[in-house]
ZAZA-325286 format. One line per 8 residues: number of its first residue (from 1); their letters; for each residue x, y, z of C-alpha. Coordinates in nm, 2 decimals, always signed. Layout:
NUM	a	X Y Z ~ ...
***
This chain:
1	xxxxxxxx	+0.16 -1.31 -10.97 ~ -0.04 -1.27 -10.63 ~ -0.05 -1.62 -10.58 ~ +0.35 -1.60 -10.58 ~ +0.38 -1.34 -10.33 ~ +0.13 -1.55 -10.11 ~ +0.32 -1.79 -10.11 ~ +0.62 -1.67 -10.03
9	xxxxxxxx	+0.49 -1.54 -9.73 ~ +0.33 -1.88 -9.62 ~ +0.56 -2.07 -9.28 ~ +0.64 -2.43 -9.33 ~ +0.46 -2.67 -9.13 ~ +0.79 -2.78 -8.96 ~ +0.88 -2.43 -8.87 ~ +0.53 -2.31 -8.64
17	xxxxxxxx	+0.61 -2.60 -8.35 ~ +0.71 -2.46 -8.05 ~ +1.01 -2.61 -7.83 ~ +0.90 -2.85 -7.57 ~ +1.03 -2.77 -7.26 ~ +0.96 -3.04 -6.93 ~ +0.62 -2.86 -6.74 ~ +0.78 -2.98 -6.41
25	xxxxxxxx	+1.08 -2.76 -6.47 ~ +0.88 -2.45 -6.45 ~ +0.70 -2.54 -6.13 ~ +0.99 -2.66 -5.94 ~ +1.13 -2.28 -6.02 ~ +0.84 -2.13 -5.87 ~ +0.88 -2.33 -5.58 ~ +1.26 -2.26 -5.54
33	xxxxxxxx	+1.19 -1.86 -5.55 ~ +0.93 -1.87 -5.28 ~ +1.12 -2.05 -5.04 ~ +1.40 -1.79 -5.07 ~ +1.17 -1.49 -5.04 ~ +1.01 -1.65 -4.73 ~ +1.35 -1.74 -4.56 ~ +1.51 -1.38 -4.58
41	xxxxxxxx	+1.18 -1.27 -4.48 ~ +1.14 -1.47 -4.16 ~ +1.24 -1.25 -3.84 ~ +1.52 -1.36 -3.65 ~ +1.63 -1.27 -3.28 ~ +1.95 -1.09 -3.49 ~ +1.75 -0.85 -3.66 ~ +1.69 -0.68 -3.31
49	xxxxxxxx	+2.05 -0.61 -3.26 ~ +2.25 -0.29 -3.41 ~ +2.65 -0.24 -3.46 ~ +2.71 +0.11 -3.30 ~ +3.02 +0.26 -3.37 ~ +3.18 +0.41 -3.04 ~ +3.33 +0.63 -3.19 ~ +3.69 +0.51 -3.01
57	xxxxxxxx	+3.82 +0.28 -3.31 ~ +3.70 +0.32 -3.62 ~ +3.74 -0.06 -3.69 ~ +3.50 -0.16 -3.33 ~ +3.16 -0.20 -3.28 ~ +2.98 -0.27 -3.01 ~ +2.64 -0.51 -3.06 ~ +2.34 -0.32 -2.85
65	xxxxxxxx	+2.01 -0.53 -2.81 ~ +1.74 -0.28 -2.90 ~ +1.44 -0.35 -2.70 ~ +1.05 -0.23 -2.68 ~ +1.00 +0.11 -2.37 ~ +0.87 -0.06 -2.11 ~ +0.47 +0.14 -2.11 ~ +0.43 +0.37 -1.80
73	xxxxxxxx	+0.18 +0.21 -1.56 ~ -0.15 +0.42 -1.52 ~ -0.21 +0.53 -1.13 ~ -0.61 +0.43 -1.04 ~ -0.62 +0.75 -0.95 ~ -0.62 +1.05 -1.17 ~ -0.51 +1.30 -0.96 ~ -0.26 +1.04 -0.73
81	xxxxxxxx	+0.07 +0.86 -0.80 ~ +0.17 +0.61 -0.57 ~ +0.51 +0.50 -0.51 ~ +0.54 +0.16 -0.27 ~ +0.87 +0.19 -0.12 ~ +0.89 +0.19 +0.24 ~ +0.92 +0.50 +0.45 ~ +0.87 +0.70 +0.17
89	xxxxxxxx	+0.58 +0.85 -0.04 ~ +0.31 +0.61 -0.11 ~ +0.10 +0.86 -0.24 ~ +0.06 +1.20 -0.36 ~ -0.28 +1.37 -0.36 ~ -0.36 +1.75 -0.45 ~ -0.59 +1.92 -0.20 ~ -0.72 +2.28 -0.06
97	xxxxxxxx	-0.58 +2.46 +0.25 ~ -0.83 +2.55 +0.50 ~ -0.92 +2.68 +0.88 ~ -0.99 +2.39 +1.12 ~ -1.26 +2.57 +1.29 ~ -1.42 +2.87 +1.07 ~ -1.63 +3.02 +1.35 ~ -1.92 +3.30 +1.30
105	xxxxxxxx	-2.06 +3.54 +1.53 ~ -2.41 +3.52 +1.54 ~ -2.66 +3.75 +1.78 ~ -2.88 +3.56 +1.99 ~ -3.19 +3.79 +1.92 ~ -3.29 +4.02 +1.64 ~ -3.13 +4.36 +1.69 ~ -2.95 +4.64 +1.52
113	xxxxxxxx	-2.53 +4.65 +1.46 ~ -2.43 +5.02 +1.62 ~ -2.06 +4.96 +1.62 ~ -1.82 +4.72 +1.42 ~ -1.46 +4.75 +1.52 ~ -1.24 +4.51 +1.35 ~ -1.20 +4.48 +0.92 ~ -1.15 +4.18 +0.76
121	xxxxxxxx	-0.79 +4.06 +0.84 ~ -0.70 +4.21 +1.20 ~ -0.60 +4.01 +1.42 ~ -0.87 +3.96 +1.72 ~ -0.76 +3.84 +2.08 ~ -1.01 +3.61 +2.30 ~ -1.27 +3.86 +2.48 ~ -1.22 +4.14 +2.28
129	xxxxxxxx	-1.53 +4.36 +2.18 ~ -1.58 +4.36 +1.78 ~ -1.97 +4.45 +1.72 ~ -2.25 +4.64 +1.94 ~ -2.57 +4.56 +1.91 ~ -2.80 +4.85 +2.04 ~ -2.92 +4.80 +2.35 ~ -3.20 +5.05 +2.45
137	xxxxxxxx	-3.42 +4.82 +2.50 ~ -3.25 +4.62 +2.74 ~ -3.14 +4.86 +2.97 ~ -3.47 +4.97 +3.00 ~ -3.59 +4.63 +3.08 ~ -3.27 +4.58 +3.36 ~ -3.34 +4.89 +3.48 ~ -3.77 +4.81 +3.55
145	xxxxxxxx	-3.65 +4.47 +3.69 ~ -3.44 +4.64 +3.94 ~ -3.72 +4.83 +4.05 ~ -3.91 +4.47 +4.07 ~ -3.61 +4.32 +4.27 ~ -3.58 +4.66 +4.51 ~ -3.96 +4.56 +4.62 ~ -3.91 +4.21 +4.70
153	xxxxxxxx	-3.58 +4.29 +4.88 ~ -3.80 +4.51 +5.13 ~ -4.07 +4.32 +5.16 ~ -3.87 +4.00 +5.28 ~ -3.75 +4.24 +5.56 ~ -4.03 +4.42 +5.64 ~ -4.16 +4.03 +5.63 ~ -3.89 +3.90 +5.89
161	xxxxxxxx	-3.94 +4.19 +6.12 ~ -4.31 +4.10 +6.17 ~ -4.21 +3.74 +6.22 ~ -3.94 +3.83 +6.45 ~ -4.20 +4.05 +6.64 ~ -4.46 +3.79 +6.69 ~ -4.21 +3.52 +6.83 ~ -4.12 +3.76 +7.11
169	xxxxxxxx	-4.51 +3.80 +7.14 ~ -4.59 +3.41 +7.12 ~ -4.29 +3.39 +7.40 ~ -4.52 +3.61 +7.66 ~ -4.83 +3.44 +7.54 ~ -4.95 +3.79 +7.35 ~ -5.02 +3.65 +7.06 ~ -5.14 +3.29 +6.95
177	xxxxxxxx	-4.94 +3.02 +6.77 ~ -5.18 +3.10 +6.47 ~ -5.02 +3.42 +6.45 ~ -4.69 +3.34 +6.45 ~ -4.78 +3.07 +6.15 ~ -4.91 +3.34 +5.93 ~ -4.63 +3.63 +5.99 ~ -4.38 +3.31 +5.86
185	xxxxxxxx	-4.61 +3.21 +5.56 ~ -4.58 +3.58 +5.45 ~ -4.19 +3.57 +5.50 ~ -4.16 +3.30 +5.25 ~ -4.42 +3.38 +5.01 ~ -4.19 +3.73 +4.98 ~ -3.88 +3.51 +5.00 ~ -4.02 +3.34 +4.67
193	xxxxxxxx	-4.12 +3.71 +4.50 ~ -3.79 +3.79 +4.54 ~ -3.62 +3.46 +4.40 ~ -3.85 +3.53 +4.12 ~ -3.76 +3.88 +4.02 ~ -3.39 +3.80 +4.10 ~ -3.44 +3.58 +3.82 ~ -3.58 +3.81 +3.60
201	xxxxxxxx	-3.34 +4.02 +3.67 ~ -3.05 +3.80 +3.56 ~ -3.22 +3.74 +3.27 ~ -3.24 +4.15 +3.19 ~ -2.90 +4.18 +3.25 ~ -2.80 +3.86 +3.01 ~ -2.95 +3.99 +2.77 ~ -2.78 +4.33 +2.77
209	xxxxxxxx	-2.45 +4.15 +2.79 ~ -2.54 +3.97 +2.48 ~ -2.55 +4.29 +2.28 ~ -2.17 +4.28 +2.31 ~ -2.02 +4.03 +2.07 ~ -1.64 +3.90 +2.14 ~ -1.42 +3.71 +1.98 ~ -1.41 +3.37 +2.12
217	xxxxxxxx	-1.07 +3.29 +1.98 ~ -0.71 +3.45 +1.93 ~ -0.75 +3.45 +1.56 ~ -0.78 +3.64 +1.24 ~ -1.15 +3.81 +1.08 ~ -1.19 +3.64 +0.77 ~ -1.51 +3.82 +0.69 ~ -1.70 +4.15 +0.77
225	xxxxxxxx	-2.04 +4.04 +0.72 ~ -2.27 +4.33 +0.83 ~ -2.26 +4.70 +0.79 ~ -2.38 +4.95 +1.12 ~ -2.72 +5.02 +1.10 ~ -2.83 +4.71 +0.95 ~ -3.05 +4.45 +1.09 ~ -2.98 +4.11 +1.24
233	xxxxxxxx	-3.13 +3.79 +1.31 ~ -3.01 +3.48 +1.52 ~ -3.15 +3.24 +1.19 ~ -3.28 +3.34 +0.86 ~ -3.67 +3.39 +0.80 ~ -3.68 +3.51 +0.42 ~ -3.41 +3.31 +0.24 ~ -3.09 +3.49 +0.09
241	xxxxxxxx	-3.28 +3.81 +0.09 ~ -3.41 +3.83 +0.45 ~ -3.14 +3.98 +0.76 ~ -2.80 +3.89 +0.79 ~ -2.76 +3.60 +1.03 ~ -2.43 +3.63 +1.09 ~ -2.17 +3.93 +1.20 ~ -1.86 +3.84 +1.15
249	xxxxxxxx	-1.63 +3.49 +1.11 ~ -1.35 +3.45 +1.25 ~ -1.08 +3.18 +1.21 ~ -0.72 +3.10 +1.38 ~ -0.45 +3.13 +1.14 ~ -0.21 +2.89 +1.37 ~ -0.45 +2.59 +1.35 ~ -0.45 +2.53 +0.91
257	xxxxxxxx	-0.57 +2.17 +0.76 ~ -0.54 +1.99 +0.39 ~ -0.90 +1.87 +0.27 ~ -0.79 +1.61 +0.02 ~ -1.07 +1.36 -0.14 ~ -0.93 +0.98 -0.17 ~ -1.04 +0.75 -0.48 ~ -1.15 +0.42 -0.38
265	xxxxxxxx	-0.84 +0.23 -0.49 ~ -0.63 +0.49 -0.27 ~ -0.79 +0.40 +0.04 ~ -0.57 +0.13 +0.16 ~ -0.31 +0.35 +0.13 ~ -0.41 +0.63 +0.43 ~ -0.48 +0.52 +0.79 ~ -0.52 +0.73 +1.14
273	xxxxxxxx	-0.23 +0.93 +1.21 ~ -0.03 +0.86 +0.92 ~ +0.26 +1.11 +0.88 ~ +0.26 +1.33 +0.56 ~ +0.44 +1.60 +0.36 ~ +0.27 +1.91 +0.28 ~ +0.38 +2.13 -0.01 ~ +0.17 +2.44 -0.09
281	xxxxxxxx	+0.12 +2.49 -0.48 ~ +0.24 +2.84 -0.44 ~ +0.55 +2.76 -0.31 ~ +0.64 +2.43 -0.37 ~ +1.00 +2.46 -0.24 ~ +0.81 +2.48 +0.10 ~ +0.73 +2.14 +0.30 ~ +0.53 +2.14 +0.65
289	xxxxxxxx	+0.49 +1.80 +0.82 ~ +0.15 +1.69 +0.92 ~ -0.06 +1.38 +1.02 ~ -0.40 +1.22 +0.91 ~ -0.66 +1.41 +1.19 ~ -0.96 +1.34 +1.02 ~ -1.13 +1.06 +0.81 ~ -1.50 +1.13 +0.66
297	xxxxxxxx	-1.70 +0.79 +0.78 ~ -1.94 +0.84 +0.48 ~ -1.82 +0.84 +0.15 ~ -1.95 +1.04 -0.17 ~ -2.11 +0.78 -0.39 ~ -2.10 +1.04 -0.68 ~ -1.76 +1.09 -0.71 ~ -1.65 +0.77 -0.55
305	xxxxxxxx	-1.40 +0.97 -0.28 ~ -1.40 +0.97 +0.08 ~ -1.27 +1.30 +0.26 ~ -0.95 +1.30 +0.43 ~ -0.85 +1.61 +0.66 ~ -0.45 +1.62 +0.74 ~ -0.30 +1.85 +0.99 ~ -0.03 +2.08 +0.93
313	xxxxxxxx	+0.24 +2.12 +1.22 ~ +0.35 +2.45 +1.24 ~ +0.20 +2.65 +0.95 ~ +0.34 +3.02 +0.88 ~ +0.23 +3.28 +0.65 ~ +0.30 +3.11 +0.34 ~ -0.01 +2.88 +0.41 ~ -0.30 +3.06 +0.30
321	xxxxxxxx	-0.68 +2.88 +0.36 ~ -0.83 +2.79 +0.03 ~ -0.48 +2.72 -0.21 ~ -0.41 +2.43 -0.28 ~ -0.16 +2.20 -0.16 ~ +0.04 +1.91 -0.25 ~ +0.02 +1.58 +0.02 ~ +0.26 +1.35 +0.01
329	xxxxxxxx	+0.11 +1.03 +0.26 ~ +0.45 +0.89 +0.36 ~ +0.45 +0.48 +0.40 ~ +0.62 +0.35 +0.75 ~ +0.97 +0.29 +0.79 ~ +1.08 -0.02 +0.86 ~ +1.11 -0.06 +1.30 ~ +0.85 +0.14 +1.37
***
C-alpha cells in the first residue's frame, strides 16, 4: 500500500530535464542593458540648458544656458580691495586719523607748576602763557647777578678815568709810559669782569623766562598732564612713577593725517604724492581729498606692512585724531 503511494509520487525521468536555452543569448542581454544605461547616463552639453517659460505665451520657451558663478577673486590684502581701472580707486585701505605734529611742553629744569591756564580742549594761540613754573629761585639769582653786573659796570669807568688821567699825564712827561701801560691793563681786565657777569646775567634772566611756558602753535590742548603744585622734570629719573616730564601737548586741529599700514603686495600700488580719497568711518557720506606726504623707509618685518602717512586737504570738525578712516589711493588718469 506504501509502496503505491511512493510511487505515485515518483517524476519520470523524461519530465526532470530542464529546457536548453543558447548561453550566448543571456550574455548578449547583459551586454545590451549596459550600453543603454551608460548612454542615457553620459552628460551631454544639452543637459546644461533649461526651457523657461516667459511667461508671454504659454506655448514659448526661451533656451537659457545655465552656467557655473564665476568665484570672487581674493584681494592679497585682507583689509584692501583693489580695483585697476584708470583714474579711479586702485585701492582702498582702512586707517587712523591723527595730528601731524603732537607736540608736548616740557620744562627745561626741575621745578614746581604754580599756574595752569588752559583745560584739555581750548583752543591756544602762538605765545600765549598756559603754565607757571615758580620762580623764586630765579629771581633771586637775576636779582644777585645784577648786583655782580652793577660792580663791573663801575669799575670799567672808574678804570677809563684813571687811563684817561694818566694819558694827559704821559702827555706832560708826569708820569712814565709804564704807567700808562698798567692804568690800560686794569681797563680791560674790568672790561672782561663785566663781559663775564653780563653773561651770567643773561643766563639769570633765561632762566626766569623759562618758568613761563607758551604755546608754540595756534592749536588745540589735547592733554592736561600735570596738576599745580606738582613736581616736574625735563626727563624722567624713576620710571612711570618718578615726576611728570611733560606739562601739557598740544596739537593743531587744521594740519590732520591718515596712518594707514600697506601689505607687501599693495606696495606697487602707492607712490609719492599720489592723490587719495578720504572717508571718515563715522561719517562715511563725507570725502576730504588728500595726497601721499609720507612713506616709512623701514618696513615692519612682523607684520609684513610698511607705513604710509596721507594728508588730508582741508579737514573740519568731523575729522577727529584717532577714528578711523577709509583711503581710497586713486590710480592716474590718463594725460596726466
Amino acid at each position: 500500500m506504501n509502496s503505491d503511494k511512493l510511487k505515485e509520487l515518483q517524476i519520470a525521468p523524461g519530465e526532470k530535464q530542464r529546457p536548453k536555452r543558447p548561453l550566448w543569448v543571456i550574455f548578449m542581454g547583459v551586454i545590451l542593458i549596459t550600453a543603454i544605461a551608460a548612454y542615457f547616463a553620459w552628460p551631454r552639453a544639452s543637459d546644461n540648458r533649461r526651457l523657461v517659460n516667459t511667461g508671454k505665451n504659454a506655448g514659448s520657451n526661451v533656451t537659457v544656458a545655465a552656467t557655473a558663478p564665476t568665484p570672487l577673486s581674493t584681494p592679497a590684502s585682507t583689509n584692501a580691495s583693489p580695483v585697476t581701472n584708470a583714474g579711479n580707486t586702485v585701492l582702498t585701505v582702512s586707517g587712523y586719523i591723527i595730528n601731524r605734529e603732537r607736540i608736548e611742553l616740557s620744562p627745561r629744569f626741575m621745578g614746581t607748576v604754580t599756574w595752569i591756564g588752559v583745560k584739555k580742549g581750548d583752543a591756544v594761540t602762538n605765545g600765549q602763557v598756559v603754565v607757571l613754573l615758580d620762580d623764586a629761585e630765579y629771581k633771586a639769582k637775576l636779582h644777585e647777578v645784577e648786583g655782580r653786573l652793577a660792580t663791573a659796570k663801575a669799575n670799567v669807568d672808574k678804570a677809563k678815568l684813571d687811563y684817561d688821567r694818566i694819558i694827559q699825564l704821559n702827555k706832560t712827561q708826569i708820569e712814565s709810559k709804564k704807567a700808562e701801560d698798567d692804568a690800560r691793563i686794569q681797563l680791560e681786565i674790568a672790561e672782561a669782569a663785566l663781559k663775564e657777569v653780563q653773561g651770567a646775567y643773561e643766563a639769570a634772566k633765561t632762566y626766569l623766562d623759562w618758568t613761563v611756558i607758551r604755546s608754540p602753535i595756534n592749536g588745540v590742548v589735547l592733554e592736561k598732564l600735570v596738576q599745580p603744585n606738582e613736581l616736574v622734570v625735563p626727563q624722567s629719573f624713576g620710571g612711570s612713577g618718578g615726576p611728570s616730564t611733560a606739562l601739557i601737548a598740544v596739537a593743531d586741529p587744521k594740519d590732520l593725517q591718515v596712518e594707514v599700514d600697506l601689505n607687501e603686495s599693495d606696495l606697487s600700488k602707492v607712490s609719492m604724492g599720489q592723490k587719495c580719497r578720504v572717508s571718515p568711518e563715522a561719517y562715511p557720506d563725507k570725502t576730504y581729498e588728500g595726497y601721499v606726504a609720507e612713506i616709512a623707509p623701514e618696513a615692519n618685518r612682523q607684520k609684513g606692512t610698511l607705513q604710509v602717512k596721507v594728508q588730508i586737504r582741508n579737514p573740519d570738525r568731523f575729522l577727529t585724531p584717532q577714528l578711523s578712516a577709509k583711503v581710497e589711493f586713486l590710480g592716474t588718469a590718463p594725460g596726466e
